[in-house]
C-alpha positions as CSV (number, residue, x, y, z in Angstrom):
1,X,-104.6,-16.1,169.9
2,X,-105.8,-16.6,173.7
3,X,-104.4,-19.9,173.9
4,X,-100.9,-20.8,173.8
5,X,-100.3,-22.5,170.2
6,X,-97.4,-24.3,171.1
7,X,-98.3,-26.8,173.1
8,X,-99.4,-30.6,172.6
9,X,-103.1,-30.8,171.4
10,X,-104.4,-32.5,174.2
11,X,-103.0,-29.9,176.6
12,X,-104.8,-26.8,174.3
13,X,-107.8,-28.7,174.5
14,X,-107.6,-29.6,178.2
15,X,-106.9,-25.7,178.4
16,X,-110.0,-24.6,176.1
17,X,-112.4,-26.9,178.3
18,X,-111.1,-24.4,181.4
19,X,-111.6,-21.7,179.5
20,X,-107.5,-20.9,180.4
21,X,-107.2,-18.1,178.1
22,X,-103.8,-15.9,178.2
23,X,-104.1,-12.1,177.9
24,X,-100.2,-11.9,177.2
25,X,-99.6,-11.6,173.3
26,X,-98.6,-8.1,172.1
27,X,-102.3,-7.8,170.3
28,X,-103.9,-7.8,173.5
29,X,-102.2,-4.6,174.6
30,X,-104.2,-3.0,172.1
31,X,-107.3,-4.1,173.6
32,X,-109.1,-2.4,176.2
33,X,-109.5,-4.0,180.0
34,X,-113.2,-3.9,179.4
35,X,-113.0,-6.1,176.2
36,X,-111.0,-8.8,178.0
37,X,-112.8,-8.9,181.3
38,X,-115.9,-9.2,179.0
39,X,-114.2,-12.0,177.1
40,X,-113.3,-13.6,179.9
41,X,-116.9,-13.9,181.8
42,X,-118.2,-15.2,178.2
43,X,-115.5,-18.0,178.0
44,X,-116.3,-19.1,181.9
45,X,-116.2,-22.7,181.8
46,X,-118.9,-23.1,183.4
47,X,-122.2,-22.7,181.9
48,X,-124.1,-21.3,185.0
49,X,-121.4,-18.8,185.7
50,X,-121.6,-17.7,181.8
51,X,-122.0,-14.1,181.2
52,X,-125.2,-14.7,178.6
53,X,-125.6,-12.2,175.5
54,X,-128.5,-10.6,177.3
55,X,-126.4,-10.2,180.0
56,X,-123.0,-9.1,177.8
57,X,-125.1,-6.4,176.5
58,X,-125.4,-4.2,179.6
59,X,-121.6,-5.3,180.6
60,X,-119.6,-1.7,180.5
61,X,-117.6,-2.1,177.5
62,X,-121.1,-2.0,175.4
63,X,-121.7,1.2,177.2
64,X,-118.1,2.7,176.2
65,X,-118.1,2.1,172.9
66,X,-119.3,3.4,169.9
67,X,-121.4,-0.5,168.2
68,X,-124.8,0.4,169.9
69,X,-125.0,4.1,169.5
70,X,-123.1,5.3,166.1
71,X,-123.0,8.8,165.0
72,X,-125.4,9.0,162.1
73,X,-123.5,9.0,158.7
74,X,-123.3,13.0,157.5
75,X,-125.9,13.8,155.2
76,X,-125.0,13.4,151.3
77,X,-126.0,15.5,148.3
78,X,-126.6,13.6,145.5
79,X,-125.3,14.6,142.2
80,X,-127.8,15.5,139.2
81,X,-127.3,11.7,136.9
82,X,-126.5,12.7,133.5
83,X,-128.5,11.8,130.8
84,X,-127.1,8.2,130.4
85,X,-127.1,7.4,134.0
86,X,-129.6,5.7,136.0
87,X,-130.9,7.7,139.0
88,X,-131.6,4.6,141.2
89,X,-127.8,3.9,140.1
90,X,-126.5,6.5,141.5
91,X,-128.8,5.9,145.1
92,X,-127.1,2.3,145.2
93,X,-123.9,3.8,144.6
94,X,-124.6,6.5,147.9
95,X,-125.9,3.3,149.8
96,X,-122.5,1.8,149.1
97,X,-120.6,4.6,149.6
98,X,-122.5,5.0,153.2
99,X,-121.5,1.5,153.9
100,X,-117.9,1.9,153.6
């Protein structure tokens, strides 16, 4: 978590309302400098300093990552249903698979 768990409740509060968030736990070292400086201009305390989601979408770690442009899934053959299987069965059961 961002914010340090051990301490009183007032004092996390006090430290969410600054938007006092700590980059230091071993999970963050698995996250990418572009993540957390976007994290960080989304969580500025104040609101007219606030990266906004419009404004998060152009922010570079959109552009270096993979959400807003996937590769297309590879094309799938579907198998001839036999004779006791439902052929719009077996298209749910690609749109699952394609989902996974």
């Amino acid at each position: 978590a961002p914010f340090d768990q051990d301490k009183s409740l007032e004092r996390l509060l006090l430290e969410v309302r600054e938007a006092r968030v700590l980059f230091t736990a071993p999970i963050w070292k698995k996250i990418s400098k572009d993540a957390i400086d976007l994290i960080q201009k989304m969580l500025h305390p104040k609101p007219s300093q606030r990266m906004s989601p419009t404004a998060a979408r152009t922010h570079k770690w959109f552009s270096n990552t993979k959400l807003l442009n996937p590769k297309p899934p590879k094309p799938q053959r579907l198998r001839k249903p036999t004779p006791e299987e439902n052929p719009e069965d077996l298209e749910v059961l690609a749109a699952l698979n394609f989902m996974t």
